[in-house]
N, C-alpha and C positions, 0 to 999 in steps of 0.2 A: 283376401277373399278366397272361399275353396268352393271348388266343386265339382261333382264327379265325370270325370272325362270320356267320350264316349268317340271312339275313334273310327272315325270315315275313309272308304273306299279311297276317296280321294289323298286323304293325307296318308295312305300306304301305300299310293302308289308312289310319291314322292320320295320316300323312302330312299336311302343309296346316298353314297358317296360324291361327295359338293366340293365345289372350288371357286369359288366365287367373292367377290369384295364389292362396294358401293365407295362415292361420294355423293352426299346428297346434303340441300340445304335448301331453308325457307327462305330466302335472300337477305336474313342477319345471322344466322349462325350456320353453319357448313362442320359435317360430320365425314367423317371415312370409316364406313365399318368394314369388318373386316369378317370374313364366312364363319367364324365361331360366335360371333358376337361379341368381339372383342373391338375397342377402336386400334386409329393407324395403322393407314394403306398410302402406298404408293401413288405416282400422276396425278395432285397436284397442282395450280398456278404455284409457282415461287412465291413464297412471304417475302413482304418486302421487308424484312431485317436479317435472316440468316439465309433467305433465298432458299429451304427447306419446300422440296418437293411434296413431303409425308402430311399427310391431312389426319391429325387428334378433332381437332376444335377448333373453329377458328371464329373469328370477329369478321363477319365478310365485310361489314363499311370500312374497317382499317386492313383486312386483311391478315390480321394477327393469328401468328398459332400459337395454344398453350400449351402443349403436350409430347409434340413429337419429337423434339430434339433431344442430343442424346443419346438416351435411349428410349424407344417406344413402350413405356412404362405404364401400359392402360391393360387391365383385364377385369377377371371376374374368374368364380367357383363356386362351385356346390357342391356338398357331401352331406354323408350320413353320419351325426357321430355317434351312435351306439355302433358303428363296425368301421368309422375316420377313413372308409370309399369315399373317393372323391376326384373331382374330373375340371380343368381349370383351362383357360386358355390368356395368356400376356404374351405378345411377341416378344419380348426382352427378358422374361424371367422364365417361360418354360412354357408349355401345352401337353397335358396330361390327358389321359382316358375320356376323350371327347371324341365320337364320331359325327360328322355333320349329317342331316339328313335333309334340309333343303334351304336354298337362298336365294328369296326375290327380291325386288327393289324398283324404283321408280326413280324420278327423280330428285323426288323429297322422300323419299322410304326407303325402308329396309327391314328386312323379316328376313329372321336365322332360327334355326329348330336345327339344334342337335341333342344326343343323348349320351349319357353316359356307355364307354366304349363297355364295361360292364353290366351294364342292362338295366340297372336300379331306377334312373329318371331319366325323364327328356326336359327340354329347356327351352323356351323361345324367349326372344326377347325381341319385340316388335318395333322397331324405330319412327314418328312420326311426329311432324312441328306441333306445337301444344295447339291446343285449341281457345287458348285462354290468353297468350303475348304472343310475340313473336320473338321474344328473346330465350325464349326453351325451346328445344324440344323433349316430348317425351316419350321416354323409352316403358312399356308394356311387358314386364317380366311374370313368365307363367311356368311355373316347375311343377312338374307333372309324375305323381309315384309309379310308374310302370316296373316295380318288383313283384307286384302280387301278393306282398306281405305289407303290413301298417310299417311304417315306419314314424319313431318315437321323437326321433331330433334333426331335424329339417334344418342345413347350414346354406349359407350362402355368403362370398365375400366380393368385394369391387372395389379394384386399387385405380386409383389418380395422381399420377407423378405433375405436377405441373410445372411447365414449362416457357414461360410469359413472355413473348416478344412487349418492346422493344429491348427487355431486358433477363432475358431466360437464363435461368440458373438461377435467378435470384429475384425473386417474388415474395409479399406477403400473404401468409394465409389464414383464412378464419374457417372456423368451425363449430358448429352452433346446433346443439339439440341432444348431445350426447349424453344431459340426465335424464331427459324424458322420454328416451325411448326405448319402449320395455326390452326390443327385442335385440338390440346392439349388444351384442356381446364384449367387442372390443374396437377401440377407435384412435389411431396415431394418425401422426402427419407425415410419417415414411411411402411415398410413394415407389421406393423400390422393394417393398415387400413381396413378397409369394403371394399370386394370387390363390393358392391353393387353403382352402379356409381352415385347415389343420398342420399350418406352419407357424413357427414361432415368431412373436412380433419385436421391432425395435421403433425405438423415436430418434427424431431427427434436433438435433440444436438446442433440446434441452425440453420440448416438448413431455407435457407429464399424460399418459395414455388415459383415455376416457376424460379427458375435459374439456370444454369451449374456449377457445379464445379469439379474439379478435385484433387480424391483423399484425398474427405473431411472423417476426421476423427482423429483418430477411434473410433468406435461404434457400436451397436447392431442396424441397421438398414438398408434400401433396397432401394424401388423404388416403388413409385404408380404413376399411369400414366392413368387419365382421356381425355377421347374421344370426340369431337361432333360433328360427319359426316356429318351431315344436313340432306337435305332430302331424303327422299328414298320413290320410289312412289309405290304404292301395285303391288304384284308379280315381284319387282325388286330386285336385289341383290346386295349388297357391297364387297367388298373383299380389305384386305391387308395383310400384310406378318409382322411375328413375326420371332425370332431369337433367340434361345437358344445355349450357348456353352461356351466353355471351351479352353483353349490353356495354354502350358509352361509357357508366358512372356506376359508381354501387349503390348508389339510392332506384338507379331502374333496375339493375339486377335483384334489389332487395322486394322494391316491387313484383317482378314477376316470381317471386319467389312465393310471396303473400299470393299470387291470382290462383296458384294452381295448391295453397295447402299444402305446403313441404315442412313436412317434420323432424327432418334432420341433412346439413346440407355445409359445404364447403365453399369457399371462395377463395379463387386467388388473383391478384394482380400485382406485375408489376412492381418494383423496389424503387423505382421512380417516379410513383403515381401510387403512394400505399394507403392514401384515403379514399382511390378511385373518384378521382374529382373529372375526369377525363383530358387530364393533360397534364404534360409533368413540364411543363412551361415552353417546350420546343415542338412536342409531336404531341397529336392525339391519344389517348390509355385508350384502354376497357378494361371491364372487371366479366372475369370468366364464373361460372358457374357450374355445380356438380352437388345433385340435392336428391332426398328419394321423399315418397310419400305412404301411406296403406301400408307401413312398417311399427304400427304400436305404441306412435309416438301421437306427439302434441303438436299440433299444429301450431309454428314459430310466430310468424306474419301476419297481422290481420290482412283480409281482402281487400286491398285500396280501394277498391271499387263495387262494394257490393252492391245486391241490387234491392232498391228498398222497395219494402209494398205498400201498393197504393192504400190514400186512405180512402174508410170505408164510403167518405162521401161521392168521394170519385169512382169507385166501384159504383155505386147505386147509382148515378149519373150515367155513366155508358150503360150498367144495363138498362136503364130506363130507355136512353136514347134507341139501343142496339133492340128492343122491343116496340119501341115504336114506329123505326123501321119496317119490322117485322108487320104490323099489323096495316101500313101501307100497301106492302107489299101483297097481301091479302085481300086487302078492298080493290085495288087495282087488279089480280088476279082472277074479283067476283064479277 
């Protein structure tokens, strides 16, 4: 979606140099952002299997994290590539040309706006539980041209190292949507890649780049997923929708994956539970989730639940009714 941006007293006065990080969760999935808009932060409950302080993602009914261990191998970028500017934030691989310019949060929220330290674009990315399951949350990504000139090639990338209690380091991972979506540039299952969207990619464990698979494994590895929006013309803005979460089994993770229209999206669980059945015969799984939507793709999942309409007899029944209420209402008013 674009449109042109028109910037308020308010959000200049916010303006300025942020320090700030959240935990925040719907009470099935728990997020730590972090002031660039990156995940993994510090404090914490202990997981109960590596006893990790650091909050990626978690499974709050089991407590599980998928991401932090290690290394906090969660980011994102944006750049330009007719001039490959570009401004990235991963606590584990690097943070480049990103100034922050303001970070609130609640206790289910989180809202990060920062800009390129170069001036080219600003960036939010909005954190909030989906409205549609409770096993997402999503995230509200809006890049915004503040050069003053058009720019031609609109990039963005967002790396997932996954990391799977009870058995992290070695997880299986699916990946699903990567023919159909026009604007995917490039897509491995390396989660220690740069997030910076004009580095060079590799694959992990034999992984062929740009394919689906499901359930490849197991392995020490995630999901990178290269961008290229096109154009965005000065004072215009982009937006699409990201998706973090957590469920029991893969069949409700695949569920809320259908509620909310994901066009292209990762999974991992567990090398103990690689069908995501929610048990690997001793403890409870989950199956982690990491999906975007309003990226040019095709909707994977039908809607489990849609909502059907009525037929027309039942329409014409309540408004009969719903008028003849009306005209009671009326005689008893005279």
């Amino acid at each position: 979606m674009k449109y042109v941006a028109i910037a308020s007293l308010g959000a200049l006065m916010m303006a300025g140099s942020v320090s700030a990080q959240a935990i925040i969760d719907n009470g099935t999935v728990q997020l730590g952002v972090d002031e660039l808009g990156q995940l993994n932060v510090s404090g914490g409950t202990a997981s109960p299997v590596s006893g990790t302080t650091a909050v990626g993602l978690r499974h709050m009914p089991t407590g599980y994290e998928s991401t932090s261990h290690g290394c906090e191998c969660e980011g994102w970028g944006v750049g330009i590539g007719e001039t490959e500017v570009a401004g990235y934030a991963n606590n584990a691989i690097g943070t480049a040309n990103l100034t922050g310019l303001s970070f609130t949060s609640t206790a289910s929220t989180a809202t990060s706006t920062v800009k390129l330290t170069s001036g080219e674009l600003e960036v939010t990315h909005s954190f909030a539980p989906s409205a549609s399951t409770s096993n997402l949350y999503e995230v509200n990504v809006a890049i915004t041209n503040t050069s003053g000139v058009d720019i031609a090639d609109l990039r963005y990338t967002r790396t997932f190292d996954w990391d799977i209690e009870p058995n992290a380091f070695s997880e299986v991972v699916t990946i699903s949507g990567t023919g159909t979506t026009a604007s995917l540039l490039k897509a491995t299952n390396n989660g220690f890649d740069s997030s910076n969207p004009f580095a060079s990619r590799s694959t992990r464990s034999g992984y062929v780049e740009n394919t689906d698979v499901v359930d490849f494994g197991p392995a020490d590895h995630g999901a990178n997923f290269d961008f290229g929006f096109g154009a965005l013309a000065a004072g215009e803005t982009f937006e699409f929708s990201m998706f973090y979460g957590a469920a029991a089994t893969e069949a409700s993770a695949l569920d809320a994956l259908g509620e909310v229209g994901a066009e292209l999206f990762s999974l991992g669980q567990p090398s103990s539970d690689p069908l995501g059945t929610g048990t690997n015969g001793s403890v409870d799984t989950a199956t982690f989730v990491f999906g975007f939507a309003n990226v040019g793709g095709t909707v994977i999942i039908p809607d489990p639940t849609p909502q059907v309409p009525l037929p027309a007899s039942v329409l014409f029944l309540t408004g009969g009714i719903a008028a003849l209420g009306a005209m009671r209402r009326m005689k008893k008013a005279a």
